[in-house]
N, C-alpha and C positions, 0 to 999 in steps of 0.2 A: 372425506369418508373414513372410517375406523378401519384400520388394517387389518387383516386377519393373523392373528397369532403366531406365532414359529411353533410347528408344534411336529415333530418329526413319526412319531409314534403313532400306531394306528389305535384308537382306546376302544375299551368294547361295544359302546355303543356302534363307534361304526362298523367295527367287524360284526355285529350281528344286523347290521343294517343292509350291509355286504351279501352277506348270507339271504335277507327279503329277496332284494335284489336280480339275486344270480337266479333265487327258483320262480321269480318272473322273468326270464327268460332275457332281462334288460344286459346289453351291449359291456363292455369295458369301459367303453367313453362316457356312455349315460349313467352306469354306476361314478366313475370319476364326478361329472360335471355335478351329481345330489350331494356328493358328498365334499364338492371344493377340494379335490384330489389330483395328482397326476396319474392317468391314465396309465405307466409303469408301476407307479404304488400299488397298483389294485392288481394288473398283471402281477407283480411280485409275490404279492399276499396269495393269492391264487395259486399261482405256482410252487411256492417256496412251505405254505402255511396248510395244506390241504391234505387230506389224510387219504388215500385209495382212490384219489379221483374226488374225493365229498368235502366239500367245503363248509367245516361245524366252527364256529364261531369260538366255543370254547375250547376245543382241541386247536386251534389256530393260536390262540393266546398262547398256550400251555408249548407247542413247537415255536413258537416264538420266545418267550420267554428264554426255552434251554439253548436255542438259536445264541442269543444275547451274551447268555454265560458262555458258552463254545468258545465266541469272539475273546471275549473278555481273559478267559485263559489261554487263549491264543495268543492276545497282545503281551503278557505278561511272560509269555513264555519268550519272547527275544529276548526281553531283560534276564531271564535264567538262564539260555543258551548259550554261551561263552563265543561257541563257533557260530554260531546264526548269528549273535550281533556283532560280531566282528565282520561278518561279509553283508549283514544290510549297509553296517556303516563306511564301509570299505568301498562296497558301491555308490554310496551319498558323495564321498569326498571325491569319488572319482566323476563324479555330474552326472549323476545316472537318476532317473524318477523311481520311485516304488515299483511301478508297473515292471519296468524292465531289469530293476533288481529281484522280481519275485519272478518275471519270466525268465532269466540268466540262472538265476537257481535250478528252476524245476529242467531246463533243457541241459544244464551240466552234471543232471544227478546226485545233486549235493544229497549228503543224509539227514540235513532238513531242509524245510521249506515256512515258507510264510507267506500267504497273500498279498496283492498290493497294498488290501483295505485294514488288513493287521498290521502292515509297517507304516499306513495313516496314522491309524491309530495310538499306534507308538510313538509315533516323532507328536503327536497333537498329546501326547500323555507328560506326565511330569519328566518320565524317564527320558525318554526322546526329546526334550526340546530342546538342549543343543545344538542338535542335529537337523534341524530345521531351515539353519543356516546358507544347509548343501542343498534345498530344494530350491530347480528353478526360478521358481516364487518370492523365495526367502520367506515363504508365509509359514507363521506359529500358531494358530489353528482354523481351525474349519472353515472354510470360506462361507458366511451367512446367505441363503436364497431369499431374493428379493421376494415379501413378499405382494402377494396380488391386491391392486390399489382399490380392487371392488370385493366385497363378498357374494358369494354364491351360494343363493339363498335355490334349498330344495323346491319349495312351494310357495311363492312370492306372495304376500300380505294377506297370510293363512288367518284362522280366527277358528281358536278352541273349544274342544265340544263343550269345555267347561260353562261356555258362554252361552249355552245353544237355547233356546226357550223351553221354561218347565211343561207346557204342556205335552215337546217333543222326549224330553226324557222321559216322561213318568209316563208315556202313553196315553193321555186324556183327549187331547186333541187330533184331527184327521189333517191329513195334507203332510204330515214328516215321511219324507223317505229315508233311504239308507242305499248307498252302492256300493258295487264292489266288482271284480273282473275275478272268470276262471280261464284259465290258460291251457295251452296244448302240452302234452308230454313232453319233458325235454329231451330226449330220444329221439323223436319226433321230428326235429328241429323245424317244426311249422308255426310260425309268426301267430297263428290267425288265434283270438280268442273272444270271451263274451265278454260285453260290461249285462251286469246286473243289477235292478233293484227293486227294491223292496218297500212298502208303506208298512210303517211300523206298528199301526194300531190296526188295520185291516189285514195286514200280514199278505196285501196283492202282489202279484211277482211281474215285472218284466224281463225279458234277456233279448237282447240284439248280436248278433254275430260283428266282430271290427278283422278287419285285416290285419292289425298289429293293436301294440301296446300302445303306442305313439299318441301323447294330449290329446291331439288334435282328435285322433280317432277316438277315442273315449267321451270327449267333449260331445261329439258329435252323436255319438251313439246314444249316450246318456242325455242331451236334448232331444232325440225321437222318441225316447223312452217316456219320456215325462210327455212331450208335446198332449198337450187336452185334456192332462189331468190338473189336479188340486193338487201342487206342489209348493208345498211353503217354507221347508226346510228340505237340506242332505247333508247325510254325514258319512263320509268317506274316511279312508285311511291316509297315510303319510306318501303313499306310492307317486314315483313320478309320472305317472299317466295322470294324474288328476294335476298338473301344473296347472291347465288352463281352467281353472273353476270358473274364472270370472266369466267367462263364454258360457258358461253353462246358467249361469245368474244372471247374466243379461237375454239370454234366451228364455229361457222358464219364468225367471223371478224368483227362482227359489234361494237362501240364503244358503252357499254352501259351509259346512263345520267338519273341522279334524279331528280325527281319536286323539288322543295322547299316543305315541310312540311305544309300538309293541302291546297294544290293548286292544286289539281286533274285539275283546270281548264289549267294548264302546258300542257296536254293530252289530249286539248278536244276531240279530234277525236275519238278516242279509247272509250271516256265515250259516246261518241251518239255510237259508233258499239253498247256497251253492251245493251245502251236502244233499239234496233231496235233485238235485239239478246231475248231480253225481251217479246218482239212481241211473239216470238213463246215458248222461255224458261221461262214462267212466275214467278215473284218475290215470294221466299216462296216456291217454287217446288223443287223436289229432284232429281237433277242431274243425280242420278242414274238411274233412271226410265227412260232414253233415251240412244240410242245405238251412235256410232260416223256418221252412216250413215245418221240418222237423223239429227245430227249437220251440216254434209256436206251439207245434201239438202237444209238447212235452210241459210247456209254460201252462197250455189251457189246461192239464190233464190236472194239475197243481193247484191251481186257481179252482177248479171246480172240485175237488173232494171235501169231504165235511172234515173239519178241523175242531177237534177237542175246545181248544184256547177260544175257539171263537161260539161256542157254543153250539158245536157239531153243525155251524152254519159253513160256506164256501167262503174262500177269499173274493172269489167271483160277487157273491150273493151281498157282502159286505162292503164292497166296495161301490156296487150299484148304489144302493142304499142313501147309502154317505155321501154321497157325489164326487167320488174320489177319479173316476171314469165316467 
């Protein structure tokens, strides 16, 4: 199988993928595991990259970025320190590792200091590799991370909305749906959320209450959804609640289709259900604090109003019709 890249740096795709992620409520490890990451990378980025607690993708970059230069004039500054590199080197010869040259430092008060990861950096730089000699190791740079013999594929043998049938994009035919999940307030810190969907020529709505974000529970939920309708297509987003499609297509029959990456607008449909769903399940609220019955009422309330688009008919009234239900 094809290796996956050495590739040290978070790029922005995944830092704004990061960002989906986190305000679905999904875990460190589950963000890791979408993105073929170590689970500290993504702690790191978190911690290290986040601005008042809020994690923006492009102020992540931008603190990262000046992160970078900090380092980078840091490493260069032993080479201009006369007295700093004379005591990092002083510690090399004497059999000492970075770590405890830069902890010997900082515990005798020296009037400078340098990291472990700056005297790395240093000895793995043009200037330092002499000195390389007195590590341990004898090693002259960066020791390469094996990488992983498999890839780690978000959404396993995904298939593009590009692909999806003309009758389903351009709205001419009945039976295309569309899903999507809204989630509890992250405040809240309550698992519980809806999967959603939506028939995109009828504009009929379902919503099922899931315990968590979890495939499985999405698979499951969006199979009751559908169960006895006219379901021929779904088009869902990149999220890892939709791993298990293929459960959802062997159940229904329906073909499931991906947006393209950050094109929720692929789905518009689905994204005005949840705002109108919003109406009654306000943003920031905890899921759980509502029974399915309520969701019902709020779903029928929906389905039964006269709707412009459909020609002041109901989504109810429209979907009877068509034999969508």
């Amino acid at each position: 199988m094809q290796r996956r890249k050495k590739f040290l740096g978070l790029s922005d795709a995944e830092r704004s993928e990061i960002a989906i992620l986190r305000k679905r409520k999904c875990s460190l490890r589950e963000i890791a595991r979408a993105l073929g990451r170590s689970p500290n990378t993504i702690s790191y980025e978190l911690k290290h990259n986040s601005v008042d607690g809020i994690y923006d993708p492009l102020k992540a970059k931008q603190k990262s970025r000046v992160a970078r230069r900090s380092r980078r004039y840091q490493q260069y500054k032993i080479e201009r320190d006369v007295a700093l590199r004379e005591y990092v080197v002083a510690g090399l010869e004497a059999g000492w590792n970075p770590d405890e040259i830069s902890g010997a430092m900082k515990q005798s008060n020296q009037p400078f200091y340098a990291g472990k990861t700056v005297i790395y950096d240093w000895l793995y730089s043009s200037y330092g590799q002499p000195y390389c000699q007195y590590l341990p190791s004898a090693q002259y740079k960066p020791r390469k991370r094996v990488a992983k013999a498999t890839d780690r594929v978000m959404i396993p043998d995904r298939i593009s909305v590009e692909v999806r049938p003309l009758g389903a994009t351009n709205r001419t035919r009945y039976g295309h749906w569309e899903g999507d999940t809204v989630v509890s307030g992250k405040r809240t810190g309550s698992k519980v959320a809806l999967a959603v969907a939506q028939e995109r020529k009828t504009r009929f709505i379902g919503a099922l209450l899931m315990p968590n974000l979890k495939p499985e529970s999405f698979a499951a939920a969006t199979n009751a959804l559908l169960a006895g309708k006219k379901a021929l297509s779904l088009t869902l987003d990149n999220g890892i609640e939709n791993k298990q499609h293929q459960d959802i297509t062997s159940a229904t029959g329906a073909d499931v289709y991906f947006c393209d990456p950050y094109a929720s607008w692929q789905k518009g449909g689905v994204e005005h259900a949840n705002k109108m769903l919003r109406r009654y399940l306000p943003k920031g609220c905890d899921l759980g604090n509502f029974d399915q019955a309520f969701v019902d009422a709020v779903v029928d309330r929906l389905n039964k109003k006269p709707r412009k688009i459909l020609g002041y008919k109901s989504a109810l009234q429209c979907a009877v019709e068509k034999g969508i239900i």
